[in-house]
mmCIF file of the N, C-alpha and C atoms, coordinates in Angstrom:
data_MODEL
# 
_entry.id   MODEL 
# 
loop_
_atom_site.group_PDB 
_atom_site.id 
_atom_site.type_symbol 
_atom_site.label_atom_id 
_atom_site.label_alt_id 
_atom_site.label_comp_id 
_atom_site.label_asym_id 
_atom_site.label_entity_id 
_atom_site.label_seq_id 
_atom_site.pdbx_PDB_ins_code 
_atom_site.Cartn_x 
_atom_site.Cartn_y 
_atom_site.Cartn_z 
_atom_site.occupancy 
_atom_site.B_iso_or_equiv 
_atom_site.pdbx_formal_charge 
_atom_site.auth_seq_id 
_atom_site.auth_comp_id 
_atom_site.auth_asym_id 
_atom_site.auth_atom_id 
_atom_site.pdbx_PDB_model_num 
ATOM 1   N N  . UNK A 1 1  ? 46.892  -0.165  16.214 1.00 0.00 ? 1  UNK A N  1 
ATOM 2   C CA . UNK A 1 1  ? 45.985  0.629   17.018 1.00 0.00 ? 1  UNK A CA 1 
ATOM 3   C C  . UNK A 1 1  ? 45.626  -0.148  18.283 1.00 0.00 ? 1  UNK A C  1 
ATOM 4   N N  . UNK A 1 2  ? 45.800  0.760   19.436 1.00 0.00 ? 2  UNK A N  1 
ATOM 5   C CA . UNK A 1 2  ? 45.498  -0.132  20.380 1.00 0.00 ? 2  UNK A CA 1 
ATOM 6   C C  . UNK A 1 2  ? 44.090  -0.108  20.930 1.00 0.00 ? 2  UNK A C  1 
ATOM 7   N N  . UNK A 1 3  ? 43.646  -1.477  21.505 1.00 0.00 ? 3  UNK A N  1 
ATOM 8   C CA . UNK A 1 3  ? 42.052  -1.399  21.569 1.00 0.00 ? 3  UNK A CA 1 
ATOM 9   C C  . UNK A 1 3  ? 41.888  -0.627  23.195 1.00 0.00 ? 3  UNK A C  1 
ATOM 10  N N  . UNK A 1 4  ? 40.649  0.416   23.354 1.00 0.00 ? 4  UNK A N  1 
ATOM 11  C CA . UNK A 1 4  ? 40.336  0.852   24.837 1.00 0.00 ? 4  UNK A CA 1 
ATOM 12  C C  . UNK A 1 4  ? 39.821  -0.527  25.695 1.00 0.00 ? 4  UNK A C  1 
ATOM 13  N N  . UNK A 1 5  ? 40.584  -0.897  26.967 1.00 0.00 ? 5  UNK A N  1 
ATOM 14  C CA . UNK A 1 5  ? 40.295  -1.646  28.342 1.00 0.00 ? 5  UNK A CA 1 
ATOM 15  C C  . UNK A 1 5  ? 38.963  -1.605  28.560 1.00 0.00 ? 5  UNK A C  1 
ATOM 16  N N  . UNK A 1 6  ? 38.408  -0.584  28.317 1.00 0.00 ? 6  UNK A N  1 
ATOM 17  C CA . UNK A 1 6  ? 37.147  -0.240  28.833 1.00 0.00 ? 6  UNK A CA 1 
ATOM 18  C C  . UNK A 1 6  ? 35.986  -0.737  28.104 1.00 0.00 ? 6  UNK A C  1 
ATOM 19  N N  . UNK A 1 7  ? 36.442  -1.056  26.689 1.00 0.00 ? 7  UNK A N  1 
ATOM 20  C CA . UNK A 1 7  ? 35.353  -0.964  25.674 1.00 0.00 ? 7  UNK A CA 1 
ATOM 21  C C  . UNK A 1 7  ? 35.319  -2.661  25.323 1.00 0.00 ? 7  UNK A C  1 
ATOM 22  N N  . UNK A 1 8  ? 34.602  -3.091  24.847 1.00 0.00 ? 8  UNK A N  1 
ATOM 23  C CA . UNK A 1 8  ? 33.770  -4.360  24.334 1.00 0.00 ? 8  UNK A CA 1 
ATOM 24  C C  . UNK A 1 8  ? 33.484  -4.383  22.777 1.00 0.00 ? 8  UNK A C  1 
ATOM 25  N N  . UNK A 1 9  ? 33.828  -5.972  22.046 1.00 0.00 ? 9  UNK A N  1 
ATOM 26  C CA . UNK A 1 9  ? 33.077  -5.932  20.774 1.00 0.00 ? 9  UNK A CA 1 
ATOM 27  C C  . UNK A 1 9  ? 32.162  -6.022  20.923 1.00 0.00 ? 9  UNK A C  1 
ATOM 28  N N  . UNK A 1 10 ? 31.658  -5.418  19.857 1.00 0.00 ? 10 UNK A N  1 
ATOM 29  C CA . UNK A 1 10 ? 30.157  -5.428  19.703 1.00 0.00 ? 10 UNK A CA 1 
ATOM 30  C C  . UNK A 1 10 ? 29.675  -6.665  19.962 1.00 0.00 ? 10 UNK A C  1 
ATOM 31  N N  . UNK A 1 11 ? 29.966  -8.500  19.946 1.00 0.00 ? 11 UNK A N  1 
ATOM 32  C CA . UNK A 1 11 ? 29.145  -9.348  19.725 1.00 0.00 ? 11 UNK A CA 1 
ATOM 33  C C  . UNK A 1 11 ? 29.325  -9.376  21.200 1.00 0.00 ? 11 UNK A C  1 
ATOM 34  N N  . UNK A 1 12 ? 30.254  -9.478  21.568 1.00 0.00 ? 12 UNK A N  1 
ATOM 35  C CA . UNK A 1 12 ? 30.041  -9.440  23.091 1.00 0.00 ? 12 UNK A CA 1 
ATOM 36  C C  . UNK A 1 12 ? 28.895  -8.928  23.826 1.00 0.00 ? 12 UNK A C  1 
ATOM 37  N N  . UNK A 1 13 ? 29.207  -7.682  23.787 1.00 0.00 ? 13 UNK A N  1 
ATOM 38  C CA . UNK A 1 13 ? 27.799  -6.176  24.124 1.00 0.00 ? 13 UNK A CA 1 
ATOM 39  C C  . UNK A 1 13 ? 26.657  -7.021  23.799 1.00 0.00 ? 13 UNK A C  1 
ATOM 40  N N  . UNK A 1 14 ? 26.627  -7.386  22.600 1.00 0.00 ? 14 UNK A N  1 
ATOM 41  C CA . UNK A 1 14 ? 25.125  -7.570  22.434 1.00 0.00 ? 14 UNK A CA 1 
ATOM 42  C C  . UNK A 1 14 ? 24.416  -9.136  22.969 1.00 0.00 ? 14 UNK A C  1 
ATOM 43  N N  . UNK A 1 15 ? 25.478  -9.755  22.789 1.00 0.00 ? 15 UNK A N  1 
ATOM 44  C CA . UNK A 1 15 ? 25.284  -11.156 24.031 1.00 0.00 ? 15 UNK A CA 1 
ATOM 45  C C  . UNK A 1 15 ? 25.032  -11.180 25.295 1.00 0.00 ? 15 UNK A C  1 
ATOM 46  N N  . UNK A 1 16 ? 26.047  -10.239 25.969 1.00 0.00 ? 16 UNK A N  1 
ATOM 47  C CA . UNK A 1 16 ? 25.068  -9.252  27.203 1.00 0.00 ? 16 UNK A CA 1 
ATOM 48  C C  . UNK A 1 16 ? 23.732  -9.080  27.650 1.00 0.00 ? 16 UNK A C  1 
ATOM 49  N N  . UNK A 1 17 ? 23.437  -8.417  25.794 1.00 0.00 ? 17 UNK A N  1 
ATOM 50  C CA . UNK A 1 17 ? 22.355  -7.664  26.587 1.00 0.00 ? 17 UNK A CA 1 
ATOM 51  C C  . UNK A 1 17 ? 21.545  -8.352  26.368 1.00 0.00 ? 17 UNK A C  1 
ATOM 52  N N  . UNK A 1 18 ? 21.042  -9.730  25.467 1.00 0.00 ? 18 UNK A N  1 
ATOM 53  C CA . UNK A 1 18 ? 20.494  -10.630 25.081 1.00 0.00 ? 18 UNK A CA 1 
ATOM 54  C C  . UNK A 1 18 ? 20.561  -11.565 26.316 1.00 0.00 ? 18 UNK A C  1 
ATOM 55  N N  . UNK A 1 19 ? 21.238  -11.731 27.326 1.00 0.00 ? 19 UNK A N  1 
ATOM 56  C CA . UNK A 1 19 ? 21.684  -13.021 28.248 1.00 0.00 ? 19 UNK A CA 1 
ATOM 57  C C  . UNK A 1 19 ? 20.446  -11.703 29.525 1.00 0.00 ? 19 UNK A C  1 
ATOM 58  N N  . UNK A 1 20 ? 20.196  -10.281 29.537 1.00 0.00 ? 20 UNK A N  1 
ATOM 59  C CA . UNK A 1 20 ? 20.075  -9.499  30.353 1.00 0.00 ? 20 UNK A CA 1 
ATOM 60  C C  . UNK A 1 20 ? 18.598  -9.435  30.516 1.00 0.00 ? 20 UNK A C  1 
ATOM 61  N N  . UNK A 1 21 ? 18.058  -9.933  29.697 1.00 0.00 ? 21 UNK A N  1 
ATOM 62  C CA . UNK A 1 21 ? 16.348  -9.594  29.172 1.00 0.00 ? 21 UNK A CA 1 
ATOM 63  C C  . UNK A 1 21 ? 15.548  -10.607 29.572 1.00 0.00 ? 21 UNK A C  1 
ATOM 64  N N  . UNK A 1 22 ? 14.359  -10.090 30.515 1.00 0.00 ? 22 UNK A N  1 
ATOM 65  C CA . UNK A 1 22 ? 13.655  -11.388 30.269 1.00 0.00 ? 22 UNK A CA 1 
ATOM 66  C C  . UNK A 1 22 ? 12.061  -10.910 29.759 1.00 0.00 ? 22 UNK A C  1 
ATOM 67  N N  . UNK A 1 23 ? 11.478  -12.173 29.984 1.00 0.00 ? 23 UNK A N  1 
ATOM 68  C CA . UNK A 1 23 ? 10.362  -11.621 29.439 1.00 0.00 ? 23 UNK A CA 1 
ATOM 69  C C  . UNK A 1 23 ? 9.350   -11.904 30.377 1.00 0.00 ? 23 UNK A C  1 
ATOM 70  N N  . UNK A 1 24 ? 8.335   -11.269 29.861 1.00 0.00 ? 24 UNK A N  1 
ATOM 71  C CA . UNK A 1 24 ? 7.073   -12.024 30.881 1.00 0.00 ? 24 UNK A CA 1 
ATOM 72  C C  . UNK A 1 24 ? 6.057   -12.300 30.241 1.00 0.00 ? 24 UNK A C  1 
ATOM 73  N N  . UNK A 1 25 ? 5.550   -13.417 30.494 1.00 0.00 ? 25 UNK A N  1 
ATOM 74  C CA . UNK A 1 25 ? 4.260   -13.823 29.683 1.00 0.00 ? 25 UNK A CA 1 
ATOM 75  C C  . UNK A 1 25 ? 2.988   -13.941 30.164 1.00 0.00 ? 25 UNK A C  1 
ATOM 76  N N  . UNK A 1 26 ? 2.835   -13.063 30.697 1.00 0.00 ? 26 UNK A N  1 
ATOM 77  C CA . UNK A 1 26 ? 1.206   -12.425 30.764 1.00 0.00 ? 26 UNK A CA 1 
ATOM 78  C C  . UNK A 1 26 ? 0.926   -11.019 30.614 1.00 0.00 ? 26 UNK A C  1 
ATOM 79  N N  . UNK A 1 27 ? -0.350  -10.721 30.472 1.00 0.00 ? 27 UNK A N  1 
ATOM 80  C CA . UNK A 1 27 ? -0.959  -9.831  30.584 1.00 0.00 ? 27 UNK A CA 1 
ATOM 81  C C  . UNK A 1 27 ? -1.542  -9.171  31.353 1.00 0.00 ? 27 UNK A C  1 
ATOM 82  N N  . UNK A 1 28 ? -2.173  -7.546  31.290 1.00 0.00 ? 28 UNK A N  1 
ATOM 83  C CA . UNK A 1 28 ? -3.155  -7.342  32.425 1.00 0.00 ? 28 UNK A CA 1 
ATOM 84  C C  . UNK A 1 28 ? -4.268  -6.387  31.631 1.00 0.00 ? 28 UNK A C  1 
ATOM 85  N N  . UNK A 1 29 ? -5.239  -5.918  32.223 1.00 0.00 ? 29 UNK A N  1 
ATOM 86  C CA . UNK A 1 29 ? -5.960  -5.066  31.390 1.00 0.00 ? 29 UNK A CA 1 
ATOM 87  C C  . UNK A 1 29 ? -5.942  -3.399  32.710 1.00 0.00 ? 29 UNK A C  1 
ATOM 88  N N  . UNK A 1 30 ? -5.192  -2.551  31.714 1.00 0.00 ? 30 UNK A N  1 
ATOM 89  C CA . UNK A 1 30 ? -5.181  -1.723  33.027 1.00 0.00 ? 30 UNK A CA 1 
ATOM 90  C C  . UNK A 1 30 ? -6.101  -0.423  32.417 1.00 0.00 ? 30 UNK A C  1 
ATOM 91  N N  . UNK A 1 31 ? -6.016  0.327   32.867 1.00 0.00 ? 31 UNK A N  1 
ATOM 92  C CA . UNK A 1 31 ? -7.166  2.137   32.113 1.00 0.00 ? 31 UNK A CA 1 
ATOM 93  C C  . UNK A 1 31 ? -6.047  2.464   31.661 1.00 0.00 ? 31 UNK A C  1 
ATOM 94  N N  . UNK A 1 32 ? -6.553  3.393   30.740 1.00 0.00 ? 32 UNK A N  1 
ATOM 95  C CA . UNK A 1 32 ? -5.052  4.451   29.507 1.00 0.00 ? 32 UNK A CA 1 
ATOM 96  C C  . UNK A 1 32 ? -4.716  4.901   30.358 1.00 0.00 ? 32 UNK A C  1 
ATOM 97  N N  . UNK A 1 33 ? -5.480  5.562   31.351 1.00 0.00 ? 33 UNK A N  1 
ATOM 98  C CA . UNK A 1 33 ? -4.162  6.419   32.436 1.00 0.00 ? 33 UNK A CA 1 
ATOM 99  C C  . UNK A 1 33 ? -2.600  5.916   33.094 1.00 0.00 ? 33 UNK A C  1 
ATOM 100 N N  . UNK A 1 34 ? -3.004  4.773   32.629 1.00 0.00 ? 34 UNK A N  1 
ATOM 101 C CA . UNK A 1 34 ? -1.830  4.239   33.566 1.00 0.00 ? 34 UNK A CA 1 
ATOM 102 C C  . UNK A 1 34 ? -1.032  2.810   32.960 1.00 0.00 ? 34 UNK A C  1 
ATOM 103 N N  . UNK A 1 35 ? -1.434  3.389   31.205 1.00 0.00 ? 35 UNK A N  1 
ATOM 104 C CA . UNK A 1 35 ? -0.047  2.829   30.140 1.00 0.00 ? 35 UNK A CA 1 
ATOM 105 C C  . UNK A 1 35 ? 0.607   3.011   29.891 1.00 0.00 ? 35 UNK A C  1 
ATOM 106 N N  . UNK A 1 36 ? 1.222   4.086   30.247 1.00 0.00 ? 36 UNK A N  1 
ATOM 107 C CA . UNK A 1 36 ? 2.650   4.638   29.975 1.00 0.00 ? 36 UNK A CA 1 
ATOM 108 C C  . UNK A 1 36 ? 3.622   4.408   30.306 1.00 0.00 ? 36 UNK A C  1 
ATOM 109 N N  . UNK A 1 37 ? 4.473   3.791   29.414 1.00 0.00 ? 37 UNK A N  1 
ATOM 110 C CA . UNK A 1 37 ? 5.759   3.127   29.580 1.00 0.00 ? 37 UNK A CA 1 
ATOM 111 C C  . UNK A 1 37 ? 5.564   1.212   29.901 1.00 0.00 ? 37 UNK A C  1 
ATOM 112 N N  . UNK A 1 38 ? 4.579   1.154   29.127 1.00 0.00 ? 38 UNK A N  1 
ATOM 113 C CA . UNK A 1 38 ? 4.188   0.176   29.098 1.00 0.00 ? 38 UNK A CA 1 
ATOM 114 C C  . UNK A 1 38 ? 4.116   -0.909  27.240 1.00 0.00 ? 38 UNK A C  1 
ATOM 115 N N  . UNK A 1 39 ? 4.283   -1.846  27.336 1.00 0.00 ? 39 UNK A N  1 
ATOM 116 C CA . UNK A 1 39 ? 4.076   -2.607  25.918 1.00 0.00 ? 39 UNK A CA 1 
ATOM 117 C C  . UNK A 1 39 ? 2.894   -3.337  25.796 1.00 0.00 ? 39 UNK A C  1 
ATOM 118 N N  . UNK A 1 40 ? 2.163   -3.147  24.573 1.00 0.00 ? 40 UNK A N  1 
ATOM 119 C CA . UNK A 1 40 ? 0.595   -3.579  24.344 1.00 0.00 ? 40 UNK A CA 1 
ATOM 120 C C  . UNK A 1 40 ? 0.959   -5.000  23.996 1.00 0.00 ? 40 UNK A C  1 
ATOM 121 N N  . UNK A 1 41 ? -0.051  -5.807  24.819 1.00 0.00 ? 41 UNK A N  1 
ATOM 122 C CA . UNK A 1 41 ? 0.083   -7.063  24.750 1.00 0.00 ? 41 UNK A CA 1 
ATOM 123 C C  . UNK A 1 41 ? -0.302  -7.834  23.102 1.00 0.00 ? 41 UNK A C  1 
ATOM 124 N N  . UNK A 1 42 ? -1.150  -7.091  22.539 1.00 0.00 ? 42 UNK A N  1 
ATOM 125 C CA . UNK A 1 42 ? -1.859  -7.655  21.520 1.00 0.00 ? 42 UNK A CA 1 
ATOM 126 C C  . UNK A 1 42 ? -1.825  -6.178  20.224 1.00 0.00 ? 42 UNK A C  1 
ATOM 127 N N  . UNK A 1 43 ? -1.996  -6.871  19.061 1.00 0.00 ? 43 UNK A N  1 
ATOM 128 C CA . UNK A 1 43 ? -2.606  -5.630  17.805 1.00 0.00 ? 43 UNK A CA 1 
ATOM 129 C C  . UNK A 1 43 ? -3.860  -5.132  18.106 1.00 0.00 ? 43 UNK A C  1 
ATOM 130 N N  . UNK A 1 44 ? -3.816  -3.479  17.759 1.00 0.00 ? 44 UNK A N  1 
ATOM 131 C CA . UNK A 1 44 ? -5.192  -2.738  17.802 1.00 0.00 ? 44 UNK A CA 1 
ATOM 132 C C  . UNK A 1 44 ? -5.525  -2.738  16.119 1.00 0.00 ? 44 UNK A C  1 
ATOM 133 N N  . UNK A 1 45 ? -6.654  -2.799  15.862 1.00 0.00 ? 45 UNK A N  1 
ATOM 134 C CA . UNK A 1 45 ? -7.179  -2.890  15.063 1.00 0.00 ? 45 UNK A CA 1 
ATOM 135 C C  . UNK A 1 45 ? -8.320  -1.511  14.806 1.00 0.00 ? 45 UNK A C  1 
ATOM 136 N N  . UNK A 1 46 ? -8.390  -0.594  13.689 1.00 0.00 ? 46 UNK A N  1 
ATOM 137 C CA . UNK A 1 46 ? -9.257  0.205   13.485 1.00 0.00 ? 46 UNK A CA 1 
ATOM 138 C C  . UNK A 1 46 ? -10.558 -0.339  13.136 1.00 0.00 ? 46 UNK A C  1 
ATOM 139 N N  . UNK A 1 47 ? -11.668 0.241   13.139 1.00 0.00 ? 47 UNK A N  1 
ATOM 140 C CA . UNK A 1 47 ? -13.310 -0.072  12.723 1.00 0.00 ? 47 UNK A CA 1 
ATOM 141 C C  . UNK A 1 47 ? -13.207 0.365   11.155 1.00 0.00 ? 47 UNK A C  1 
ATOM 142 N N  . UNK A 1 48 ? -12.531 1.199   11.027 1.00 0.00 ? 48 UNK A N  1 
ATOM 143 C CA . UNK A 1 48 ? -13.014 2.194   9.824  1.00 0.00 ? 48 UNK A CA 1 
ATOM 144 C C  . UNK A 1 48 ? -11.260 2.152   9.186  1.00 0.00 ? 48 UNK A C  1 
ATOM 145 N N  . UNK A 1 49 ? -11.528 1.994   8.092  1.00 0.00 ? 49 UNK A N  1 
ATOM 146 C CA . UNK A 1 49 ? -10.187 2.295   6.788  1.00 0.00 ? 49 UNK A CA 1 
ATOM 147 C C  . UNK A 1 49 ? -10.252 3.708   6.598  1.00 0.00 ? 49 UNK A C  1 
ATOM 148 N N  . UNK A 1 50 ? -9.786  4.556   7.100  1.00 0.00 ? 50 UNK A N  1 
ATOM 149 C CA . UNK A 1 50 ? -9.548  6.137   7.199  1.00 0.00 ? 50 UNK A CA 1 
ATOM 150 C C  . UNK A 1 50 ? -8.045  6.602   6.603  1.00 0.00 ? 50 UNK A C  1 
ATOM 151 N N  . UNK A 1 51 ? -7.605  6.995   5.531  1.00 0.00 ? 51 UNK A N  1 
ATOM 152 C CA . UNK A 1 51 ? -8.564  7.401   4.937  1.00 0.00 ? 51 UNK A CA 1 
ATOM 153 C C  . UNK A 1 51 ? -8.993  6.018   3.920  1.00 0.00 ? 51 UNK A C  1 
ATOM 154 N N  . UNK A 1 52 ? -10.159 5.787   2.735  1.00 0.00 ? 52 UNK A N  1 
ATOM 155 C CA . UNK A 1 52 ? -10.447 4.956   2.365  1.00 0.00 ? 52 UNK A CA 1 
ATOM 156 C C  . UNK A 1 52 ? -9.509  4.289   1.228  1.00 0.00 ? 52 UNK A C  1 
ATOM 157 N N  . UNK A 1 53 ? -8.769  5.327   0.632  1.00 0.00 ? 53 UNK A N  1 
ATOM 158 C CA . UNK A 1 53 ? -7.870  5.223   -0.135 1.00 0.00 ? 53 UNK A CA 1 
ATOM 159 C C  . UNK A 1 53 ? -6.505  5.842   0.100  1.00 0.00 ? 53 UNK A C  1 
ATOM 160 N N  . UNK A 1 54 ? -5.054  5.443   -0.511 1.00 0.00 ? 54 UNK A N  1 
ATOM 161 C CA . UNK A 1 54 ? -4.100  5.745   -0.314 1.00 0.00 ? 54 UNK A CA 1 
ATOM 162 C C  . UNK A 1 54 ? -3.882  6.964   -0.309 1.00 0.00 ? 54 UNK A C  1 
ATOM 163 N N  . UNK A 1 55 ? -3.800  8.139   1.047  1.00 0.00 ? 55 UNK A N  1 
ATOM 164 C CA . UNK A 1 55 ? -2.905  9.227   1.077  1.00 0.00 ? 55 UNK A CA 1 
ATOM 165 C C  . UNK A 1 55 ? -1.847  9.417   1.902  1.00 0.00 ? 55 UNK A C  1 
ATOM 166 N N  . UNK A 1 56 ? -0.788  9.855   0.957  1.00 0.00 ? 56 UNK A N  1 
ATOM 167 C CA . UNK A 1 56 ? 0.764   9.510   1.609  1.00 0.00 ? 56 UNK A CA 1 
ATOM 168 C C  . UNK A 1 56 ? 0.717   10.816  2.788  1.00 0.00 ? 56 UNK A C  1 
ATOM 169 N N  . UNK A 1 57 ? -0.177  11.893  3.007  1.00 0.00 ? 57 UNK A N  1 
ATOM 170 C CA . UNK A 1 57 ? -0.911  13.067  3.565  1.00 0.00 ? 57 UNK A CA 1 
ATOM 171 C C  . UNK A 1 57 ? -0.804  12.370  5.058  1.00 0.00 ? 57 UNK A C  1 
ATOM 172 N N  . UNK A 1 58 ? -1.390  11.269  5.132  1.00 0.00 ? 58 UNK A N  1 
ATOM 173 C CA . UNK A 1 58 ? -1.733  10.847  6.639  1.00 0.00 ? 58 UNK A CA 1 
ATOM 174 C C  . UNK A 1 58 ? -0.943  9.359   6.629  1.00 0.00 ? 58 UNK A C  1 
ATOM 175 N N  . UNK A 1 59 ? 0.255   9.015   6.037  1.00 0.00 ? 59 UNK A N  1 
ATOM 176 C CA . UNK A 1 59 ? 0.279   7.871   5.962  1.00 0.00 ? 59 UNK A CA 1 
ATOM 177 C C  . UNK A 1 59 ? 1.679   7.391   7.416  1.00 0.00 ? 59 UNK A C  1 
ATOM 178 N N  . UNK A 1 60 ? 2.042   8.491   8.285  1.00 0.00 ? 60 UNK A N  1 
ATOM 179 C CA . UNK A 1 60 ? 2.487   8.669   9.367  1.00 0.00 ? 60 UNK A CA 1 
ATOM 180 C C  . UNK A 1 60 ? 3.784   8.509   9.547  1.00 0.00 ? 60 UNK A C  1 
ATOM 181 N N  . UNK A 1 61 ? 4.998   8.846   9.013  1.00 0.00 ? 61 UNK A N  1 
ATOM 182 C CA . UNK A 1 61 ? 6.003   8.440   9.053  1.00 0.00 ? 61 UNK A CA 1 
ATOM 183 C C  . UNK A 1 61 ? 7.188   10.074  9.091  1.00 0.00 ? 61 UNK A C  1 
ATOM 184 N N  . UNK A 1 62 ? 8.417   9.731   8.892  1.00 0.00 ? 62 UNK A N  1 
ATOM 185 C CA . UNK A 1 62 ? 9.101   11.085  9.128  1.00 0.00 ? 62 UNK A CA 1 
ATOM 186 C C  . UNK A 1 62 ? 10.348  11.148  9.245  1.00 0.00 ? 62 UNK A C  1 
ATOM 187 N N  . UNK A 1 63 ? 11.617  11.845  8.732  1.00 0.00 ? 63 UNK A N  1 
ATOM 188 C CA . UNK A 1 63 ? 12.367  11.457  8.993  1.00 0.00 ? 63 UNK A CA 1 
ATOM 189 C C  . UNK A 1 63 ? 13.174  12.479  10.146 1.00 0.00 ? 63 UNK A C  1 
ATOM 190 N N  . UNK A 1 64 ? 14.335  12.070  10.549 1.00 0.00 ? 64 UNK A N  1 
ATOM 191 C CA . UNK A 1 64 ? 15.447  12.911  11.337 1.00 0.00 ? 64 UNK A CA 1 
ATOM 192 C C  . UNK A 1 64 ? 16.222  13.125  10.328 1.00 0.00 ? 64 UNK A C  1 
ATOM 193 N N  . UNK A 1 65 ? 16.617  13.953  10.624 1.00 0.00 ? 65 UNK A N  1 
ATOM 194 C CA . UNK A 1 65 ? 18.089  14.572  9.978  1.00 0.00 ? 65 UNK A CA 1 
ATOM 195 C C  . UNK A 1 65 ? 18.943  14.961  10.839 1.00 0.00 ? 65 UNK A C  1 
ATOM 196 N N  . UNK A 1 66 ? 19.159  14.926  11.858 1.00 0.00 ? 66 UNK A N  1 
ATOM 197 C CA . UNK A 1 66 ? 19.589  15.145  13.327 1.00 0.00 ? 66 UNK A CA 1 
ATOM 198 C C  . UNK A 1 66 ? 19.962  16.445  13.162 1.00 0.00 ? 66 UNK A C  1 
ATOM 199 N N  . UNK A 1 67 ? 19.426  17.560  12.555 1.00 0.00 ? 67 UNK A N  1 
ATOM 200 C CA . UNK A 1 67 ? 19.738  19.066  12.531 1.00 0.00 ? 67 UNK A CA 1 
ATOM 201 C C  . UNK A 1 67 ? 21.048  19.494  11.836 1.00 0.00 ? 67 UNK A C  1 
ATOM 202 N N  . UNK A 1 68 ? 21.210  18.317  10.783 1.00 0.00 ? 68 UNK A N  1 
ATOM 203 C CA . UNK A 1 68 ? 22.637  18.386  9.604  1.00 0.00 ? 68 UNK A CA 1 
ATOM 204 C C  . UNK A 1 68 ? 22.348  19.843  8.967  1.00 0.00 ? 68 UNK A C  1 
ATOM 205 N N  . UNK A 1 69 ? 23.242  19.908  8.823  1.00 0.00 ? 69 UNK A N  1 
ATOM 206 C CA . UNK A 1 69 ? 23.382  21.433  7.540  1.00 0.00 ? 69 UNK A CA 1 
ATOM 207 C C  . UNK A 1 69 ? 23.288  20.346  6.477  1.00 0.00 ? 69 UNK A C  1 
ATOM 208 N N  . UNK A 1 70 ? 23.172  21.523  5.129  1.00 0.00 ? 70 UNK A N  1 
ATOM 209 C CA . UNK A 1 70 ? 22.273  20.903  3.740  1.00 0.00 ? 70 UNK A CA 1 
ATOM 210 C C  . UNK A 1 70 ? 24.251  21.043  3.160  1.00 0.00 ? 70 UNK A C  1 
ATOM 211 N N  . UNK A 1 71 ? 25.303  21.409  3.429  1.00 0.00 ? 71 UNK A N  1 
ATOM 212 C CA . UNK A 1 71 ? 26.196  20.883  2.923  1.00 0.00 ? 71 UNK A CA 1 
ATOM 213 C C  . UNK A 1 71 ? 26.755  19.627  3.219  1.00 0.00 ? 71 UNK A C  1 
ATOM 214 N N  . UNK A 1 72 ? 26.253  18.944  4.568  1.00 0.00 ? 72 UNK A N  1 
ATOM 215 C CA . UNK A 1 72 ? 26.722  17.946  5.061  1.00 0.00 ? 72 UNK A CA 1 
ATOM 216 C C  . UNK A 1 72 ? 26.070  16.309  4.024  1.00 0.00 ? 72 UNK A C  1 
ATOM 217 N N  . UNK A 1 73 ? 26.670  15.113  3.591  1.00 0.00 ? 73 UNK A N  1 
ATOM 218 C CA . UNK A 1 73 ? 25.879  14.309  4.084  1.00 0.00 ? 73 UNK A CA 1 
ATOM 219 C C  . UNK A 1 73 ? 24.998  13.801  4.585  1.00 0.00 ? 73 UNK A C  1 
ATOM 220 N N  . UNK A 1 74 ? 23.896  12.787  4.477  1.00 0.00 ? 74 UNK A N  1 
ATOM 221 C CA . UNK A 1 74 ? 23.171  12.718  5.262  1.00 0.00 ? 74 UNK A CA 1 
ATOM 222 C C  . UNK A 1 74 ? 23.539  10.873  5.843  1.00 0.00 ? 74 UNK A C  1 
ATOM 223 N N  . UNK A 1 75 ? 24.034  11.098  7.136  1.00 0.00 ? 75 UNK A N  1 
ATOM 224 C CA . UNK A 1 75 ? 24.278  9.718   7.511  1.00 0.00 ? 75 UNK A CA 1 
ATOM 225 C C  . UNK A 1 75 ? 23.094  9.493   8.208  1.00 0.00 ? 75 UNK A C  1 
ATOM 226 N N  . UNK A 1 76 ? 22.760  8.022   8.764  1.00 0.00 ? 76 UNK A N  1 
ATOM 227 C CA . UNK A 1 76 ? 21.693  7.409   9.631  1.00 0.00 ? 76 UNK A CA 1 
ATOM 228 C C  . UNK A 1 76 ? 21.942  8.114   11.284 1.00 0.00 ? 76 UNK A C  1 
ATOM 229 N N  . UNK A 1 77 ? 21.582  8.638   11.670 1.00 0.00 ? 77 UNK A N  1 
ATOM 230 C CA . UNK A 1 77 ? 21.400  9.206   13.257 1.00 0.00 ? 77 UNK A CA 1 
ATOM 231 C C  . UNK A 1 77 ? 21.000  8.248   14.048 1.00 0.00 ? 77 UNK A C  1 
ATOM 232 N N  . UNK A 1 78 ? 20.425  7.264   14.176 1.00 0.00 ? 78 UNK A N  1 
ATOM 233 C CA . UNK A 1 78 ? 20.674  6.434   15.325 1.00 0.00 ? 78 UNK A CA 1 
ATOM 234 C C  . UNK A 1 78 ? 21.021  5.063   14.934 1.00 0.00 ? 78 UNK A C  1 
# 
């Protein structure tokens, strides 16, 4: 099989994109209006344990199914 010119192994790709990133190490304190698309510098922390005990009801999670039919498999979507 011949490999595509165009295309890259994966360790490559991802050495890339690892060599591509930088970071920055500070912070700022800005208003909610104008966090978006932004990364929180620190953990938020709640006041209150809501609910007080375990309900899987609010416990926030969900899956994709990327709109499979129910005869298909279910592979990982991203």
């Amino acid at each position: 099989m011949k490999r595509n010119p165009k295309l890259m192994l994966a360790k490559i790709a991802q050495k890339k994109m690892k060599e591509s990133i930088s970071f920055i190490n500070k912070s700022e304190k800005i208003s909610i209006e104008h966090c978006q698309n932004r990364i929180i510098a620190e953990n938020i922390y709640s006041k209150y344990n809501i609910p007080f005990q375990d309900n899987s009801a609010v416990d926030g999670y969900a899956i994709n199914f990327c709109q499979k039919k129910k005869s298909q498999n279910f592979h990982s979507c991203w």
